[in-house]
Every structure is written in structure tokens, then in C-alpha cells.
C-alpha positions in Angstrom: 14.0 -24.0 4.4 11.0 -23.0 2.5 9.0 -19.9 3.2 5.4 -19.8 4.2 3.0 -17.7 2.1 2.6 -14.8 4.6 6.7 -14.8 4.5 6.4 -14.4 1.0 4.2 -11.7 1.1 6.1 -9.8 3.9 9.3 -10.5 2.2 7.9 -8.9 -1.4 6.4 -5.3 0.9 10.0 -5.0 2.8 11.3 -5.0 -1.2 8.7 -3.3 -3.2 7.9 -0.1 -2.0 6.0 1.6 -5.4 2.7 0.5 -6.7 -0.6 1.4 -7.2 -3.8 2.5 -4.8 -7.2 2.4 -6.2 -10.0 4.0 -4.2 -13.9 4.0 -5.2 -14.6 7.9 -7.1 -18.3 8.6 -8.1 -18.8 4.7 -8.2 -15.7 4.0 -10.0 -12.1 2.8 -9.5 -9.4 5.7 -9.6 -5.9 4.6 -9.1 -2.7 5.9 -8.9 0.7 5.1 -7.5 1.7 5.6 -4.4 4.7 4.6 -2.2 4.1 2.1 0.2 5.3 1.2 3.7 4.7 -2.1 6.2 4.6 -3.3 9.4 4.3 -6.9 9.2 1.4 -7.3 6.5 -0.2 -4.2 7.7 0.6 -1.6 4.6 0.7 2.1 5.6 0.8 5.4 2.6 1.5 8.8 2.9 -0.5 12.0 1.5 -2.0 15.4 1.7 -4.9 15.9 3.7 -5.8 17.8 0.4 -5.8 14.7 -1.7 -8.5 13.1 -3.3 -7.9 9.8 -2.0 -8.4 11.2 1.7 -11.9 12.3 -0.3 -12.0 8.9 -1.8 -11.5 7.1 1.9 -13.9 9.3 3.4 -16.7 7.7 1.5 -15.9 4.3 0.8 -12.6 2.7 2.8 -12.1 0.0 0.5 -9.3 -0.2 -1.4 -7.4 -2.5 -4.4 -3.3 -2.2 -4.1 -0.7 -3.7 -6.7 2.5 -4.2 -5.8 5.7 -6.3 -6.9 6.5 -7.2 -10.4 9.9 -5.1 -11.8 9.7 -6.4 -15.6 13.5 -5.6 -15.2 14.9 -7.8 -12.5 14.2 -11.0 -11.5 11.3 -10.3 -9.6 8.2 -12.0 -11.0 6.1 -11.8 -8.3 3.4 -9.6 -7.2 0.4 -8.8 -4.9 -3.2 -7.7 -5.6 -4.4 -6.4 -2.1 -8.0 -5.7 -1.2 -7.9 -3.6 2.1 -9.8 -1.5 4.0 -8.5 2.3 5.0 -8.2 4.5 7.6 -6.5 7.3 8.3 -3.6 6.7 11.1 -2.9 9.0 13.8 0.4 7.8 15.4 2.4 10.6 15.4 5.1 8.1 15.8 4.6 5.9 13.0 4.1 9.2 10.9 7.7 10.1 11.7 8.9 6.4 11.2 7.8 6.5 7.5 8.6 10.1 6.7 11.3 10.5 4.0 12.7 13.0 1.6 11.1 11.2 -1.4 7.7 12.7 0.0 8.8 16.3 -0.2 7.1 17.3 -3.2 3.9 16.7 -1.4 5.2 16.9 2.7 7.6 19.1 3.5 8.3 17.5 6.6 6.9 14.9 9.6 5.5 17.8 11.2 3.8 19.2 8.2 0.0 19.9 9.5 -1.1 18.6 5.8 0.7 15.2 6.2 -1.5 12.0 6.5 -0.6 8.2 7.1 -3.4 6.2 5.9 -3.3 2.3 7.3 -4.4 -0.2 4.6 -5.5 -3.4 6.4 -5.6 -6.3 4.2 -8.9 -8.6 4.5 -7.3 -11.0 1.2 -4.2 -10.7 -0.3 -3.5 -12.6 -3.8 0.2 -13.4 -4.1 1.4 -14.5 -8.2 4.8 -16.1 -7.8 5.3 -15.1 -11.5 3.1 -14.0 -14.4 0.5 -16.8 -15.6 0.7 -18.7 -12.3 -2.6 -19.3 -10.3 -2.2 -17.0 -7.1 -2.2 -18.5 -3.7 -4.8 -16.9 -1.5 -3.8 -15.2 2.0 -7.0 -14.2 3.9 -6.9 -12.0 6.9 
């Protein structure tokens, strides 16, 4: 049976969880890489209330994500997200994503410094593999 595009996509967040955020700095794009979580094709990060990109968000909530692509596997394929951010306060969903990988930054899900941001995609662009015209998903 063959897989819609939004199966796709959903498919590619349950199995890529690194890639990058960019945010909007002093009128330019500043992007680093974050670790990403879903719901569906909602897409949810976690940081430090100290963080620039909480900054970033502030001031302009639209957002660029990359994810997919592992030059090392099979995996070709890969997202370019544009979103719009928020900052989520589910204390629930805050303790749902919490990990150890985010202790260098969180020390816990209780941490007072620990922010979800929700990244709700208006158009994703999914590549099935490098040098292939994406197929459009718009929200």
C-alpha cells in the first residue's frame, strides 16, 4: 500500500529527531540544531528560557527547520519546514518530551528554565532523495 505525502512526512519526524532551527536575528537567518519532537505533523523543541532563540521568537515567530537526510544510511529524504512558533505551556507535554539528552541545558522536567516551543507548520517541502523536485504539503 503506498503512503500518502503527510504519512511520509510523519513517518521521516517519528525517525529523525536532529536538525536544524533557523529564527530571524537583527533581520537575518541564525540557525542551529536542535532536537526535535512531534505530535502528528505538529513539531515541538526544547530550550532555555535564556536562549536566544526564545529572543529570536519573541520578535518574529517564523521559523525555517531541516530535517532528514543521514548521508550514512539509506535515508535520502528530507524536510524543509517553514513554521510559525510559540512557546508551549503544557506542563504535560513538557514532561512527555523531556529526556536525558537535554541535561546539558535542562536539568530536569521541572527545571523553572525549561521551555517547549511548538512549531506549527504552514508548508512543509518533502525531497524523497537529493535532486528530486519536492512535493508540497500545505497546512
Amino acid at each position: 500500500m503506498s503512503q500518502t505525502l503527510k504519512e511520509k512526512v510523519i513517518e521521516l519526524f517519528s525517525n529523525h529527531k536532529v536538525g536544524t532551527l533557523a529564527t530571524i536575528r537583527n533581520n537575518q537567518p541564525y540557525s542551529r540544531f536542535m532536537m526535535f519532537f512531534n505530535e502528528e505533523l505538529t513539531l515541538f523543541t526544547a530550550t532555555n528560557q535564556h536562549a536566544h532563540k526564545a529572543e529570536d521568537i519573541a520578535q518574529n515567530p517564523h521559523v525555517h527547520i531541516l530535517l532528514g537526510y543521514d548521508r550514512d544510511s539509506s535515508h535520502e529524504h528530507y524536510v524543509e519546514i517553514e513554521a510559525s512558533a510559540e512557546i508551549e505551556k503544557s506542563e504535560e507535554l513538557k514532561e512527555k518530551f523531556w529526556n536525558d539528552h537535554l541535561k546539558p541545558w535542562i536539568t530536569a522536567p521541572d527545571d523553572p528554565e525549561y521551555m517547549l516551543l511548538r512549531l506549527t507548520p504552514k508548508t512543509i517541502l518533502y525531497y524523497e532523495r537529493v535532486g528530486k523536485e519536492p512535493q508540497e504539503l500545505s497546512l
